[in-house]
C-alpha positions as CSV (number, residue, x, y, z in Angstrom):
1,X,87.7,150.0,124.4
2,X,86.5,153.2,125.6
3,X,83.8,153.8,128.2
4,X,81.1,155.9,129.3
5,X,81.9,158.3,132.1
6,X,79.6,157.7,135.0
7,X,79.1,161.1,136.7
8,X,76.8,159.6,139.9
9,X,77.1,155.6,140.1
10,X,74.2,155.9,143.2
11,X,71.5,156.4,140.7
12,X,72.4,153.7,138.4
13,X,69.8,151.6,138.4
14,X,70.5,147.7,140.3
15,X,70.0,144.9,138.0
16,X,70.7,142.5,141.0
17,X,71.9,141.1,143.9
18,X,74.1,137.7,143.9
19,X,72.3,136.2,147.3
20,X,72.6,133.4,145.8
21,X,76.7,132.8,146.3
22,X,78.0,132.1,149.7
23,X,79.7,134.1,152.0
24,X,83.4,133.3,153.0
25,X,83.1,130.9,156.1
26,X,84.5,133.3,159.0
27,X,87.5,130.5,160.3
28,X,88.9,131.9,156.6
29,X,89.4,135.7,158.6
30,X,91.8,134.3,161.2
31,X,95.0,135.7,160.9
32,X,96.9,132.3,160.4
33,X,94.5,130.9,157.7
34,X,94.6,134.2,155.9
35,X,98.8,133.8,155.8
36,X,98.5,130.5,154.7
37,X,96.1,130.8,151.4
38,X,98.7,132.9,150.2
39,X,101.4,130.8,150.9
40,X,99.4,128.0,149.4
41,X,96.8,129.7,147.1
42,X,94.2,127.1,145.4
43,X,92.9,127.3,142.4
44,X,91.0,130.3,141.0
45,X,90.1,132.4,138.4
46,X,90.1,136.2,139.0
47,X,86.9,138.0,137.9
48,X,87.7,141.2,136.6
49,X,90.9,142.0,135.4
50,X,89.7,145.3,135.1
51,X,87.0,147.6,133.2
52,X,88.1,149.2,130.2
53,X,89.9,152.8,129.0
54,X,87.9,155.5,129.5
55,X,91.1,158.1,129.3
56,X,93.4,157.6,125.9
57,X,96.8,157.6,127.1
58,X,99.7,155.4,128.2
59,X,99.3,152.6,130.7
60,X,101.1,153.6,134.0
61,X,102.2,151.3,137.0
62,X,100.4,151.8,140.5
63,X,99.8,149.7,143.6
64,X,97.1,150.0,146.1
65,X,96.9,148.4,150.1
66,X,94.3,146.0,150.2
67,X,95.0,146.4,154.4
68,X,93.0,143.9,156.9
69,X,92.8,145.3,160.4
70,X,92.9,143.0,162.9
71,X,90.3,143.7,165.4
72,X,88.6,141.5,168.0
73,X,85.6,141.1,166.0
74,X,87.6,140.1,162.9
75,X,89.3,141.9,160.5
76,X,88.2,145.3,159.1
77,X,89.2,146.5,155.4
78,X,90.6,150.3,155.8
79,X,89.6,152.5,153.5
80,X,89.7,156.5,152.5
81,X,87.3,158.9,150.6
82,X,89.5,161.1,148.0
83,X,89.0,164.7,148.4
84,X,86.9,165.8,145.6
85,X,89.6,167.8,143.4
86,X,91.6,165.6,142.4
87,X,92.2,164.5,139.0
88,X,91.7,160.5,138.8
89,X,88.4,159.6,140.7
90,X,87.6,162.2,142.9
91,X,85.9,161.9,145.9
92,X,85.6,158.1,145.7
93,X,86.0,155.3,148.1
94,X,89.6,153.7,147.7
95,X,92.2,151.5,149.0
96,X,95.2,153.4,150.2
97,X,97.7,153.7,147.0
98,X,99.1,155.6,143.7
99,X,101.2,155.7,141.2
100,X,105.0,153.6,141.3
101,X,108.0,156.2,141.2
102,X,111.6,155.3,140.0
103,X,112.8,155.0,143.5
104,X,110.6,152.1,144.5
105,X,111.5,148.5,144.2
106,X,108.7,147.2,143.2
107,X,105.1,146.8,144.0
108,X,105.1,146.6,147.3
109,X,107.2,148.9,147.9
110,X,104.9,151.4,145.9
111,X,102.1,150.2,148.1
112,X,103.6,150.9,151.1
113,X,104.8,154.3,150.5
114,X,102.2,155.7,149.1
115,X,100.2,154.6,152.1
116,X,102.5,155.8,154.7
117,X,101.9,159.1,152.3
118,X,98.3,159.0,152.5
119,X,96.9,158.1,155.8
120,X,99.8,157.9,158.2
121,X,99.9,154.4,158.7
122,X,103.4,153.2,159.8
123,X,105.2,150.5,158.0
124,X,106.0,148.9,161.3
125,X,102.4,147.8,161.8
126,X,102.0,146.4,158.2
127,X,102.6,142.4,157.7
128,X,102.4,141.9,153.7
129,X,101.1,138.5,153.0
130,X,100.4,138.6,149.4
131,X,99.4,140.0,145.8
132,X,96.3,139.8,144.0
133,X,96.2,139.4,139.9
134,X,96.4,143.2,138.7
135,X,93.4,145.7,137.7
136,X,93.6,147.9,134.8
137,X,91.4,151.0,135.5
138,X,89.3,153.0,133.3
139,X,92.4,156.2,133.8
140,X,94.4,152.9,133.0
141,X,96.5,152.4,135.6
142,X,97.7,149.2,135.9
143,X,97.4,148.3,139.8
144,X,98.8,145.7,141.7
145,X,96.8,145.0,144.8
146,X,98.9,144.3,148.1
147,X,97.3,142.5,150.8
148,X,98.5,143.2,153.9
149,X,97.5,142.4,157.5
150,X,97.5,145.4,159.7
151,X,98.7,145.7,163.3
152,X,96.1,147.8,165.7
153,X,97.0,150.5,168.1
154,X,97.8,153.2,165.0
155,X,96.9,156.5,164.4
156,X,95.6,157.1,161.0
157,X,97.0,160.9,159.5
158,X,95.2,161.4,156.4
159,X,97.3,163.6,154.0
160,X,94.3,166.6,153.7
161,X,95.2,167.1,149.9
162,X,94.3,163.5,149.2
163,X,92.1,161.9,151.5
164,X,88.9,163.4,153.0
165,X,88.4,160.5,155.4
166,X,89.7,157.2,156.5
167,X,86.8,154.6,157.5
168,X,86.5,150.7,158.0
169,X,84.3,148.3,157.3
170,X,84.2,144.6,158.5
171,X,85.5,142.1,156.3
172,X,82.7,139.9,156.3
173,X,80.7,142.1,155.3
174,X,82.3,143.0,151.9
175,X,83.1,138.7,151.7
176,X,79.5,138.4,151.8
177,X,77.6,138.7,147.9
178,X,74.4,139.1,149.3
179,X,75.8,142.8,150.0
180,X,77.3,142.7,145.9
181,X,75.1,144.7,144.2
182,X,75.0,145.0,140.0
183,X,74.2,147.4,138.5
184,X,73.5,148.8,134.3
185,X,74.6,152.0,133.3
186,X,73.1,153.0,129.7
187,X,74.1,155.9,127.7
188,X,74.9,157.2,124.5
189,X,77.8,155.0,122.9
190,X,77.0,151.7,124.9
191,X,76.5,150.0,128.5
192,X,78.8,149.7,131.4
193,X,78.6,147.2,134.0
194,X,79.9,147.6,137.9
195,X,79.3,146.5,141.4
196,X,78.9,148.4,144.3
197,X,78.4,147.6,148.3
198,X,77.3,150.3,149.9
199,X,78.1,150.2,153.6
200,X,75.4,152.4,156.3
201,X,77.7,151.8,159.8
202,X,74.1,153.2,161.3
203,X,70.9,153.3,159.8
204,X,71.5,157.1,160.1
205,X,74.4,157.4,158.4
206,X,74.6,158.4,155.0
207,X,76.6,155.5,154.1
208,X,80.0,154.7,151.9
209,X,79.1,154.1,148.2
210,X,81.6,151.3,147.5
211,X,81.7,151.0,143.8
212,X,84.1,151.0,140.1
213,X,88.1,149.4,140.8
214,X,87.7,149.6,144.5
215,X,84.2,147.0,144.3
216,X,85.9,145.0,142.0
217,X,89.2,144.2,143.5
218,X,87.4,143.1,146.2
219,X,84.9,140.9,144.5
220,X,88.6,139.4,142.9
221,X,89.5,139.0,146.7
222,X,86.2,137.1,147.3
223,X,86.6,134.7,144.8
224,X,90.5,134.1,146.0
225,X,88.7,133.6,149.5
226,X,86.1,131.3,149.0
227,X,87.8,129.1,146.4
C-alpha cells in the first residue's frame, strides 16, 4: 500500500499520549537482566512490523544497531541525525545502520559494519545480545534490528557524509509511553499514523524529533521489555 509523504512530521497534529501504559520497571535496564530476556524471551507480540511502501521498487535487506550504552545512570540509546542530502530519510533521527552487502554474513554482521562505517564505534566495545522481529520501511527496506550492549570509554567518529550528529538519550526515557506520542497525518489519498518522542536534553535545547521506523522499532522494543 502506498503512503503519503510527510515533508515535516513536527506539525502533525498529536491525537494522544499512551500515559496510560506503564513504564519498564528500571531492574529490567541492568545489564544481566537485559542478556537474559533474550536468552529467554517471553511471550510477545511485536507492534508494528512496519508502515507501508511509499517508494515502488524492490524490497532490499538492511540492519540497524539498536546500541544500549552502559552508563552509571543506566543505559543510554545512541543515536545519529542523517545529514540532510541524502537520499532515504534525510536529516532524520536513526539508529546506526544500512543496507547488507554480499560480503556480510548476515544481519549482524551488516549491523556492525555499517556502524563501525558511520560513527566510529569499534566492534570491540560492542556485546550483541539479540534481534528484534524485522521492520519494513516506507523506502522498503527490510531491517533487522540488532540489539547490542555497548562498552563506554569510545570515541564516536561520525562519517561527515552520513551523519550530522551522534546524541544519546536515556533508556528509560524512550521505555516510558507517557513520552509515546500519536500522532494523524491527513492528506490527499488517505491517513497515516506514527509515533514520535521527542527528546529536549534542556529546556533550551531545540530538542531531537524521534519519529517514523526509528519511533517504532522502539515502541517494538518496549513491548519486548515490559512483556
Amino acid at each position: 500500500m502506498q503512503r503519503i509523504p510527510i515533508i515535516d512530521p513536527r506539525a502533525v497534529p498529536v491525537v494522544g499520549r499512551d500515559s496510560h501504559l506503564s513504564a519498564v520497571p528500571l531492574d529490567r535496564f541492568l545489564p544481566a537482566a537485559l542478556r537474559q530476556r533474550f536468552l529467554a524471551p517471553p511471550a510477545w507480540q511485536v507492534e508494528f512490523p512496519g508502515d507501508g511502501r511509499l517508494i515502488d521498487r524492490e524490497p532490499a535487506n538492511a540492519s540497524v544497531l539498536l546500541p544500549l550504552v552502559v552508563r552509571d545512570g543506566g543505559p543510554a540509546v545512541l543515536l545519529t541525525q542523517r545529514t540532510d542530502h541524502l537520499t532515504d530519510h534525510a536529516g532524520q533521527i536513526s539508529f546506526p545502520g544500512g543496507r547488507a552487502e554480499p560480503e556480510d554474513a548476515d544481519a549482524i554482521a551488516t549491523a556492525l559494519r555499517e556502524t563501525e562505517e558511520e560513527v566510529g564505534l569499534p566492534r570491540r566495545h560492542i556485546e550483541v545480545i539479540g534481534t528484534l522481529p524485522i521492520y519494513t520501511t516506507v523506502t522498503n527496506f527490510v531491517v533487522t534490528p540488532v540489539v547490542a550492549l555497548i562498552e563506554p570509554g569510545f570515541t564516536a567518529r561520525p562519517d561527515p557524509f552520513e551523519v550530522a550528529e551522534v546524541f544519546e538519550v536515556p533508556l528509560a526515557f524512550l521505555m516510558n509511553p507517557a513520552h509515546h506520542q500519536r500522532h494523524l497525518f491527513e492528506g490527499p489519498g488517505g491517513q497515516r499514523s506514527f509515533y514520535s518522542m521527542p527528546w529536549y536534553p534542556t529546556p533550551e535545547s531545540p530538542g531531537y524529533f524521534i519519529w517514523g521506523a526509528t519511533a517504532a522499532m522502539l515502541r517494538n522494543f518496549y513491548r519486548f521489555l515490559s512483556a
